[in-house]
ZADO-1210 file (C-alpha; in nm, 4 decimals, padded with zeros to 6 digits):
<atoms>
<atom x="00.0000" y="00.0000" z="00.0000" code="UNK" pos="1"/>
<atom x="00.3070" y="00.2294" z="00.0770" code="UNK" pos="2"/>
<atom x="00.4415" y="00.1932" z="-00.2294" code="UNK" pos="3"/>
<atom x="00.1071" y="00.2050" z="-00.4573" code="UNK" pos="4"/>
<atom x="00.0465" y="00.5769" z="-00.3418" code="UNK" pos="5"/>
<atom x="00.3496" y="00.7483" z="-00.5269" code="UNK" pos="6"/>
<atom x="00.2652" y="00.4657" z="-00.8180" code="UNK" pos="7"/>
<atom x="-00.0784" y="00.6162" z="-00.8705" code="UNK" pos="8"/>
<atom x="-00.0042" y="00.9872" z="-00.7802" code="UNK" pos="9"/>
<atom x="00.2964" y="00.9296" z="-01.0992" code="UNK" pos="10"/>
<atom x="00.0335" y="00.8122" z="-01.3327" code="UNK" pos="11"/>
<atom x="-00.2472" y="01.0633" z="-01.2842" code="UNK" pos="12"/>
<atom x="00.0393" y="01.3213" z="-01.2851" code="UNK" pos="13"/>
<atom x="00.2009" y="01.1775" z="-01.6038" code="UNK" pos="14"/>
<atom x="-00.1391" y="01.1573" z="-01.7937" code="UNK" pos="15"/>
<atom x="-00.2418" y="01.5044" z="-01.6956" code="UNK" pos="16"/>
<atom x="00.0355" y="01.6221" z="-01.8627" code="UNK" pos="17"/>
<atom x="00.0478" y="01.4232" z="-02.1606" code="UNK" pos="18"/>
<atom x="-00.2880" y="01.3464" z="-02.2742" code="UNK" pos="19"/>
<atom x="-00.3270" y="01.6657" z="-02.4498" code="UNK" pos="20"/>
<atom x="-00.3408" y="01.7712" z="-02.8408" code="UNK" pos="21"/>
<atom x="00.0085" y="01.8287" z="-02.9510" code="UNK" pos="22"/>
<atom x="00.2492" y="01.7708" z="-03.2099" code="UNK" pos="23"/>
<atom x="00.3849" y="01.4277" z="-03.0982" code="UNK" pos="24"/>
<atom x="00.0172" y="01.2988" z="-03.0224" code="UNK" pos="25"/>
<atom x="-00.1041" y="01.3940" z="-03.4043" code="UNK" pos="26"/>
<atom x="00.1773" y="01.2891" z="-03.5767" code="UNK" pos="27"/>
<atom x="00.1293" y="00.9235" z="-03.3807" code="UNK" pos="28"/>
<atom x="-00.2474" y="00.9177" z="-03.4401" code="UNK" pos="29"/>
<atom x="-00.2090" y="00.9938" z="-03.8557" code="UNK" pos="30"/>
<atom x="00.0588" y="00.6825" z="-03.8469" code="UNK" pos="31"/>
<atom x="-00.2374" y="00.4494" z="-03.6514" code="UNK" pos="32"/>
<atom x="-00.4668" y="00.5332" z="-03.9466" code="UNK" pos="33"/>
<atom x="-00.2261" y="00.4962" z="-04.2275" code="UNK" pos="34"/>
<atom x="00.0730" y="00.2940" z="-04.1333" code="UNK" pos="35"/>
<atom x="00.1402" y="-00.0734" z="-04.0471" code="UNK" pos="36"/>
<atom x="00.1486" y="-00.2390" z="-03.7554" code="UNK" pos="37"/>
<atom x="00.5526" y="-00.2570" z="-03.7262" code="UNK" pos="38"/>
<atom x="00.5679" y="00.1242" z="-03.8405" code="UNK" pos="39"/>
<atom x="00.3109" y="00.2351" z="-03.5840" code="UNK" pos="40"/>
<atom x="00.5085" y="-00.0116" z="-03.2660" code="UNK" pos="41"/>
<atom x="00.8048" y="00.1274" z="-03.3843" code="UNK" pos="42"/>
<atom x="00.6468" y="00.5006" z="-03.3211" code="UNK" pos="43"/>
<atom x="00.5134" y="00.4187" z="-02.9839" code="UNK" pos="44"/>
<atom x="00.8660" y="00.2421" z="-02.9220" code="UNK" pos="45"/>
<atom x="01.0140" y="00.5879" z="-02.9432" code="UNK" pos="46"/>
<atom x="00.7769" y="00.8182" z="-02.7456" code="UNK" pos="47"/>
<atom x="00.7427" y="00.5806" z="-02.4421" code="UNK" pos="48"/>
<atom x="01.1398" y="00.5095" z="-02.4260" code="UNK" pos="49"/>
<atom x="01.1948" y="00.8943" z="-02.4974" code="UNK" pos="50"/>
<atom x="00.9683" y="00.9904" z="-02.1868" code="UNK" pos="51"/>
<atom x="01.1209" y="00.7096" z="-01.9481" code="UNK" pos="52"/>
<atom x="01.4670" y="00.8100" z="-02.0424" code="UNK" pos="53"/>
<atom x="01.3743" y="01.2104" z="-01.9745" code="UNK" pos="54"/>
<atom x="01.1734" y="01.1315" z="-01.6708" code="UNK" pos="55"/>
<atom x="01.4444" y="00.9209" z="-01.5072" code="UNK" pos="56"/>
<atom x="01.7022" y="01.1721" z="-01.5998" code="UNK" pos="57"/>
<atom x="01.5027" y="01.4552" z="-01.4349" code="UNK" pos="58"/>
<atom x="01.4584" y="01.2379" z="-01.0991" code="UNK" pos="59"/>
<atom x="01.8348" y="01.2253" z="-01.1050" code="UNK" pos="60"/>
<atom x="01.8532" y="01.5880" z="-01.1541" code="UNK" pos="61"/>
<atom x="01.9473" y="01.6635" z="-01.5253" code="UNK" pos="62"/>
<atom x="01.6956" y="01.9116" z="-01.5273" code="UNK" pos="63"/>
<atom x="01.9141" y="02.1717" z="-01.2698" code="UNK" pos="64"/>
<atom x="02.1769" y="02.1493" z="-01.5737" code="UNK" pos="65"/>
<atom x="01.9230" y="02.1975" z="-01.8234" code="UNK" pos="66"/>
<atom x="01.8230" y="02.5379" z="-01.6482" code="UNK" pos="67"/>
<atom x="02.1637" y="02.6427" z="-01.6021" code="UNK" pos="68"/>
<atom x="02.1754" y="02.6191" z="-01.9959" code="UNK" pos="69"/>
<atom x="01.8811" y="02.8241" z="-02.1418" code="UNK" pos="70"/>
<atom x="02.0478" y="02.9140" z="-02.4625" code="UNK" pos="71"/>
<atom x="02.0943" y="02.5193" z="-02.5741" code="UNK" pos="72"/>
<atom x="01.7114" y="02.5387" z="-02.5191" code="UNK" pos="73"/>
<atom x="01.6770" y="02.8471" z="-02.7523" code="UNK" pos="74"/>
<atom x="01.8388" y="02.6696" z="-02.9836" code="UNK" pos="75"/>
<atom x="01.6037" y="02.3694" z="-02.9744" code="UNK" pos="76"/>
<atom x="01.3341" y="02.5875" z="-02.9776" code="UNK" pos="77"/>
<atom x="01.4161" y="02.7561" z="-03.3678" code="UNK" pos="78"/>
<atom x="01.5109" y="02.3554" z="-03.4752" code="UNK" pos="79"/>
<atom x="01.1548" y="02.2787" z="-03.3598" code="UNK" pos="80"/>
<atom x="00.9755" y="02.5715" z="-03.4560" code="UNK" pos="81"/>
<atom x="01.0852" y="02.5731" z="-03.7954" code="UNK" pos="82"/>
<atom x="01.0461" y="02.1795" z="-03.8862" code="UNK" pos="83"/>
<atom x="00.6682" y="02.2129" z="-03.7126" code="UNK" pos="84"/>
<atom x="00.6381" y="02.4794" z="-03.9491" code="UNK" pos="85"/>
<atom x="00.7556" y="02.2913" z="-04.2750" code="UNK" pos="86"/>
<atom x="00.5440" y="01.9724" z="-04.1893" code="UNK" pos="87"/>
<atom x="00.2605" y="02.2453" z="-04.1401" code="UNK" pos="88"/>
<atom x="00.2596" y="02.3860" z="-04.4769" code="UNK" pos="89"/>
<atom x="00.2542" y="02.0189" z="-04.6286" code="UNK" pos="90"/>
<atom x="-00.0526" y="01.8979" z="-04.4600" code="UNK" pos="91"/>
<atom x="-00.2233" y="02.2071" z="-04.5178" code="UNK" pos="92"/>
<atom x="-00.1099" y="02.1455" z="-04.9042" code="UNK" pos="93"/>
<atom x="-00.2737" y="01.7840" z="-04.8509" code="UNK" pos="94"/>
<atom x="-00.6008" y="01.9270" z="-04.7504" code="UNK" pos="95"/>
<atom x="-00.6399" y="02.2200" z="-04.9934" code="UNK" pos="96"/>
<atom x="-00.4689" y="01.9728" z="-05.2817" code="UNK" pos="97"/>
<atom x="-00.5904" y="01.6245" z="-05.2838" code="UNK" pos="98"/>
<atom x="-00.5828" y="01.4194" z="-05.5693" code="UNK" pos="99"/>
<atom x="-00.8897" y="01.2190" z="-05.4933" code="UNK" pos="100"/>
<atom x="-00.7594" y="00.8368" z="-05.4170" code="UNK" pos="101"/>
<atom x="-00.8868" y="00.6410" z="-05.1359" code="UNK" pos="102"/>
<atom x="-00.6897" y="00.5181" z="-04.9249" code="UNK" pos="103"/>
<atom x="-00.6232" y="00.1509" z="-04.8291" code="UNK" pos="104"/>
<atom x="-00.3518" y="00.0345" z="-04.6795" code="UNK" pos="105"/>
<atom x="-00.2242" y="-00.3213" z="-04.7473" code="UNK" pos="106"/>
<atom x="-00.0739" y="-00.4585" z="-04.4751" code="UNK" pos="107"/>
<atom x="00.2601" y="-00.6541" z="-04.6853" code="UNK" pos="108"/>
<atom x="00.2705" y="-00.3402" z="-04.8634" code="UNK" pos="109"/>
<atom x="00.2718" y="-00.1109" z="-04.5742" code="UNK" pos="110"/>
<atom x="00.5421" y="-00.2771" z="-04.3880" code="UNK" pos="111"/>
<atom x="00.7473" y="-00.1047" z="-04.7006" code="UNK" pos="112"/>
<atom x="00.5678" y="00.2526" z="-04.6844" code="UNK" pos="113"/>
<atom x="00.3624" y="00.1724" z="-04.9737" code="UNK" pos="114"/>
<atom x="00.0061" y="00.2791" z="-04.9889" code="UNK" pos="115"/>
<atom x="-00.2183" y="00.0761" z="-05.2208" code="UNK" pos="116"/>
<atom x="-00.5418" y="00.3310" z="-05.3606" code="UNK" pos="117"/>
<atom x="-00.8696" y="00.0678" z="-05.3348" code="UNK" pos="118"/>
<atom x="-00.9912" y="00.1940" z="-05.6633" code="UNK" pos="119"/>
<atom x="-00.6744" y="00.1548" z="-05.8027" code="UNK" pos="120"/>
<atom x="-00.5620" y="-00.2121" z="-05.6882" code="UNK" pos="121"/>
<atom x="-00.8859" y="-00.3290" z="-05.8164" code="UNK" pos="122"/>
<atom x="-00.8491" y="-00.1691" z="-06.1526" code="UNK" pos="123"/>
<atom x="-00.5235" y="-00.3975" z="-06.1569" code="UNK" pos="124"/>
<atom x="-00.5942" y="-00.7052" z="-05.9964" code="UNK" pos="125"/>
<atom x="-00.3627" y="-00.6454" z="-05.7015" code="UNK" pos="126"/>
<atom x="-00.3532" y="-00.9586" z="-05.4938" code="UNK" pos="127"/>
<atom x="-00.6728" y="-00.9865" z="-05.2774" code="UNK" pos="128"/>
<atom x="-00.8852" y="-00.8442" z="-05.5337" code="UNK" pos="129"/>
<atom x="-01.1281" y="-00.9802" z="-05.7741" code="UNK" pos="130"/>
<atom x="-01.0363" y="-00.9019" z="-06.1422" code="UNK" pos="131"/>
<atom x="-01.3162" y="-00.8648" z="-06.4040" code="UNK" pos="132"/>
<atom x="-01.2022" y="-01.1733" z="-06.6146" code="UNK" pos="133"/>
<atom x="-00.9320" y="-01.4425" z="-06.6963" code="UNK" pos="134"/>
<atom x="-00.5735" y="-01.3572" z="-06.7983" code="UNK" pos="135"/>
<atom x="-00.5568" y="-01.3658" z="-07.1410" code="UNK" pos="136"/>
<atom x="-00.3370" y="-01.6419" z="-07.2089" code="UNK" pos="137"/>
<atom x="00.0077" y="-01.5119" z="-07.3536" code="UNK" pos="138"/>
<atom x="-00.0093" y="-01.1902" z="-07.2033" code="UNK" pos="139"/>
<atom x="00.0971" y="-01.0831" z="-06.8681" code="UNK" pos="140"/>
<atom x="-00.0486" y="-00.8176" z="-06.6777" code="UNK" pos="141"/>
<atom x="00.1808" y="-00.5150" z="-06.5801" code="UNK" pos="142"/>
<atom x="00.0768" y="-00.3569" z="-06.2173" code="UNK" pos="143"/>
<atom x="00.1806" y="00.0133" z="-06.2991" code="UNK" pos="144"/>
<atom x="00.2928" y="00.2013" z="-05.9756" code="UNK" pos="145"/>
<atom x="00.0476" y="00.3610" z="-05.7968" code="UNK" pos="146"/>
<atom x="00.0659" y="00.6861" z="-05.6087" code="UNK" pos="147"/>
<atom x="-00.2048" y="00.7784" z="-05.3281" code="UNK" pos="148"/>
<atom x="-00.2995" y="01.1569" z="-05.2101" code="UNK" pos="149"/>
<atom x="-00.2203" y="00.9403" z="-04.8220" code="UNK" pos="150"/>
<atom x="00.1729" y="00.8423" z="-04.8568" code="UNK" pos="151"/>
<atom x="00.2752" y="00.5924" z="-04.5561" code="UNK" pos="152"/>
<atom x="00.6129" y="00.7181" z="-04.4567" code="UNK" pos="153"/>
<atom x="00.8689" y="00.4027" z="-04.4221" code="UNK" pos="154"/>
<atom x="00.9811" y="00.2701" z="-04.1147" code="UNK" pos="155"/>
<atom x="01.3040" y="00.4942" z="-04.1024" code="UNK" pos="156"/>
<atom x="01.1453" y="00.7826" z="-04.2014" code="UNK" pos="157"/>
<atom x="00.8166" y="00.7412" z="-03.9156" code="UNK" pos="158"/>
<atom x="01.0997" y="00.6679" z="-03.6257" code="UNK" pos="159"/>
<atom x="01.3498" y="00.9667" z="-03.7773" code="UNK" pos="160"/>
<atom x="01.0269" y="01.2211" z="-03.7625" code="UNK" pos="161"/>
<atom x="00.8975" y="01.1229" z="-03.4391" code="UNK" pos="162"/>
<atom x="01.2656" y="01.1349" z="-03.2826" code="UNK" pos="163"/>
<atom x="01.2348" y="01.5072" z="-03.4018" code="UNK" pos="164"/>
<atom x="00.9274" y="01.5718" z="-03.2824" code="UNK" pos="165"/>
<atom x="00.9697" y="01.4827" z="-02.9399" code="UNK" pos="166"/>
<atom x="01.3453" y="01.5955" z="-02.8852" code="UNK" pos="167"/>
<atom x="01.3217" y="01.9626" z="-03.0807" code="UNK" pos="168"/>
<atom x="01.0241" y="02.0263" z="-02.8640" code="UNK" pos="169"/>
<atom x="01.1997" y="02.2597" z="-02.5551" code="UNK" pos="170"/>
<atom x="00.8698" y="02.1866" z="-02.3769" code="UNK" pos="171"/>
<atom x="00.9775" y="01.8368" z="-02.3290" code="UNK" pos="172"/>
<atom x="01.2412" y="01.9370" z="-02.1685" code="UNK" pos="173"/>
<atom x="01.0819" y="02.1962" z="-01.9010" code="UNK" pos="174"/>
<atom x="00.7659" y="01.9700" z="-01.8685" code="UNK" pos="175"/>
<atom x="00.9586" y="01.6546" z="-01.8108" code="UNK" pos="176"/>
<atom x="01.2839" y="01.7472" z="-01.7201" code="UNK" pos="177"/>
<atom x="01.2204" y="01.9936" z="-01.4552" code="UNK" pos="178"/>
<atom x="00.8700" y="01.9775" z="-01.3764" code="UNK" pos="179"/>
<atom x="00.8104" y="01.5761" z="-01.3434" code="UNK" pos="180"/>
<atom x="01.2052" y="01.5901" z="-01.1993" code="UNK" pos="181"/>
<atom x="01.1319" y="01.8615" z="-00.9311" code="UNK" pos="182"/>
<atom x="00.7692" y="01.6397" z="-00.8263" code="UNK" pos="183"/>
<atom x="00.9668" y="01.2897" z="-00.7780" code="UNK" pos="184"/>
<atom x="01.2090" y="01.4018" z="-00.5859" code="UNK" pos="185"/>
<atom x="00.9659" y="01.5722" z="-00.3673" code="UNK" pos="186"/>
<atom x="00.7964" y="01.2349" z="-00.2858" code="UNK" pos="187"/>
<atom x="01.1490" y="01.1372" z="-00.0763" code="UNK" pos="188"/>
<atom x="01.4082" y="00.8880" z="-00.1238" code="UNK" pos="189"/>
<atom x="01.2059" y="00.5810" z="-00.1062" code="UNK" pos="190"/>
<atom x="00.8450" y="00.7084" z="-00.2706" code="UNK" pos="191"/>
<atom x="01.0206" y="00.9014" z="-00.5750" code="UNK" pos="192"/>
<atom x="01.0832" y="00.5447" z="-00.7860" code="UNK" pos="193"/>
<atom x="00.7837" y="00.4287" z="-00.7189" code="UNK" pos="194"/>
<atom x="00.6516" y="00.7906" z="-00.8425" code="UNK" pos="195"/>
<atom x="00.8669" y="00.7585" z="-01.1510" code="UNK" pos="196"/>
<atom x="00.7881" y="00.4058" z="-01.2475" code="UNK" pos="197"/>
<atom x="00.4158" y="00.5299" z="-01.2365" code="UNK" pos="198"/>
<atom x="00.4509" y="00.8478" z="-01.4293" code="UNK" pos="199"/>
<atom x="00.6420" y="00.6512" z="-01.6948" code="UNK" pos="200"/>
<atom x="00.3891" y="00.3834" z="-01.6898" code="UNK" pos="201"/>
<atom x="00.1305" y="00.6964" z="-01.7790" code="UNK" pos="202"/>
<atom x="00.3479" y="00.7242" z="-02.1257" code="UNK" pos="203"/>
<atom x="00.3763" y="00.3777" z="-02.1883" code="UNK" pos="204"/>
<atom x="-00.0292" y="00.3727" z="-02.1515" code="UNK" pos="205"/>
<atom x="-00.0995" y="00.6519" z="-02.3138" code="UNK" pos="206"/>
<atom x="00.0830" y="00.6259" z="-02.6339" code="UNK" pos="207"/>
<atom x="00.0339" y="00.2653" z="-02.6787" code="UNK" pos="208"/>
<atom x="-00.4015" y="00.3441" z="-02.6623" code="UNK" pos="209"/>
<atom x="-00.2817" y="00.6363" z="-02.8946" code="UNK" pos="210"/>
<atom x="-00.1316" y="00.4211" z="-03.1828" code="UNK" pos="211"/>
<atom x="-00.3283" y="00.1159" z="-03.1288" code="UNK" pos="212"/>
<atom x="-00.6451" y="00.2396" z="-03.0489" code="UNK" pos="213"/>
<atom x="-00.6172" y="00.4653" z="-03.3331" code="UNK" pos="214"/>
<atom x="-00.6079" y="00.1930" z="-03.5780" code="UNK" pos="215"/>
<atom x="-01.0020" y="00.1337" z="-03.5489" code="UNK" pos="216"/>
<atom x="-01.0994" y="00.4747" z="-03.7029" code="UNK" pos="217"/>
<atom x="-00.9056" y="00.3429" z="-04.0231" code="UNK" pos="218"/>
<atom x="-01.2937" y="00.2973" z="-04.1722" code="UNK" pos="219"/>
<atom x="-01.3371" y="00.6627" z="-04.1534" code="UNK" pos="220"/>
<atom x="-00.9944" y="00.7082" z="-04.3226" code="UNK" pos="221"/>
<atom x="-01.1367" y="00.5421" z="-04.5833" code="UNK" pos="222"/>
<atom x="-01.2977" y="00.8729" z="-04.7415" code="UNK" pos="223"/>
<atom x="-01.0380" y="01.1272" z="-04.9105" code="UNK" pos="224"/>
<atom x="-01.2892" y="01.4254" z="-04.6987" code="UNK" pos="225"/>
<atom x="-01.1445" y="01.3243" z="-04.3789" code="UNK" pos="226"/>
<atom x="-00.8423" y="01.2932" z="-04.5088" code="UNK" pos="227"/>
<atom x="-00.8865" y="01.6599" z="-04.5857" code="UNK" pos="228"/>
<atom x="-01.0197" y="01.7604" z="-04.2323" code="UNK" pos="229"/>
<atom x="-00.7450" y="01.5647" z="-04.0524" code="UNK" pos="230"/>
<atom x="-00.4742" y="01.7439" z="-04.2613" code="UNK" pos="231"/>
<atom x="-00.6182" y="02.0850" z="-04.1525" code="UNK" pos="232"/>
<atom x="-00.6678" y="02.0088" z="-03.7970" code="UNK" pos="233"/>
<atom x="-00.2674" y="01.8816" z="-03.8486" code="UNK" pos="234"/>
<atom x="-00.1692" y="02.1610" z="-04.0089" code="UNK" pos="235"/>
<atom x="-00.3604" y="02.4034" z="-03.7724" code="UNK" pos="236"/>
<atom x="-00.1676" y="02.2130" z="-03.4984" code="UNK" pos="237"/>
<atom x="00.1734" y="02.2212" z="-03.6537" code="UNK" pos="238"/>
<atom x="00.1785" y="02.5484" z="-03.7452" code="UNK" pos="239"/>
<atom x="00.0530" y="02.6669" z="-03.4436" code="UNK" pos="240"/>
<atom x="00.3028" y="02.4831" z="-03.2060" code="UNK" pos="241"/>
<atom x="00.5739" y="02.6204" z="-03.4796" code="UNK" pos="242"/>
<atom x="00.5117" y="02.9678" z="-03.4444" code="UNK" pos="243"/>
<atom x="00.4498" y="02.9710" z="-03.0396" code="UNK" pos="244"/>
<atom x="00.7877" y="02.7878" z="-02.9846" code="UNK" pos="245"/>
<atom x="00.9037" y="03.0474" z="-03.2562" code="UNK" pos="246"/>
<atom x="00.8082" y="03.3714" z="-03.0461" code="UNK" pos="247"/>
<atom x="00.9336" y="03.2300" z="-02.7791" code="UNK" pos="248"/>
<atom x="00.5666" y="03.1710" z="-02.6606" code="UNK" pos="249"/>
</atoms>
């Protein structure tokens, strides 16, 4: 019972300050819709080791260094602000410029970052689709490629963009850092782990409903209009978050 206090004060604590509509929360949910399985574990990989390893390092006190340093943290800030603002401009592109597809993701496909347009694989017989008639015998049957107004972003790339995302954010660093830091150690010696292991439990929770619960609204996704609507609200969010970190705000 001692020990289970500071566990569930860590995970309230760490879900307040998580569960909230940011750039590292979007970018994970529009990889559950889209992505494969492997692409969207590898995502949630990243943002639940990234917030245990800046949690821990704030219980051990990192985050007195970090505050002795503000200008490496103006420095993250401009990195941030002005990739937030790049991905910004493309997703509003994507939602004023669609070019109609559907998207469906094939899961063997996926695992490579490629997106397979319904109306499209049917118009070429992809595999686990019904053609309109028997090969014609001699010929063979060329699958041209097939480009989709949704592009899956590869394992590489999904892991290289969240990595960004979450460590050219400065907020991470005063939210987690110092803030979560300063709390744990004010549960004492003893009560602070338990604390920790609690509040990183919250990120492991959260993200994990994030990316896998997000896969069930892929039926939605299945309409290019809220593809459009989800590509504003992204670029609303990503341009938003790029100029406050950019004003210093």
């Amino acid at each position: 019972m001692t020990a289970l206090l500071p566990l569930l004060a860590g995970l309230g604590t760490g879900l307040a300050l998580i569960v909230a509509i940011g750039v590292q929360n979007t970018y994970l949910l529009r990889l559950a819709v889209s992505a494969s399985v492997r692409v969207v574990t590898a995502a949630v990989v990243v943002c639940a080791v990234s917030d245990a390893v800046l949690i821990v390092a704030g219980v051990l006190g990192v985050g007195v260094v970090v505050e002795r340093f503000p200008a490496a943290l103006v420095v993250v800030r401009f990195v941030g602000a002005a990739f937030l603002v790049v991905y910004g401009v493309l997703a509003a592109r994507r939602a004023l410029r669609p070019s109609g597809d559907v998207m469906r993701v094939e899961e063997d496909a996926a695992d490579d970052g490629v997106v397979v347009p319904a109306a499209a694989a049917s118009a070429v017989g992809a595999p686990g689709h019904a053609t309109d008639g028997p090969e014609p015998a001699g010929r063979t049957r060329a699958v041209p490629p097939v480009r989709s107004a949704v592009p899956v972003p590869s394992l590489r790339t999904a892991v290289l963009t969240m990595l960004v995302f979450t460590w050219a954010n400065p907020h991470v660093y005063l939210d987690t850092l110092v803030f979560l830091g300063s709390v744990a150690n004010q549960q004492g010696p003893e009560d602070r782990w338990w604390w920790t292991v609690g509040a990183v439990a919250a990120s492991c929770v959260w993200f994990g409903a994030l990316g896998y619960g997000g896969r069930l609204l892929r039926p939605l996704f299945a309409q290019p209009t809220t593809w459009r609507v989800f590509d504003g609200l992204v670029a609303v969010v990503m341009l938003g978050f790029g100029v406050a970190l950019a004003v210093g705000a």
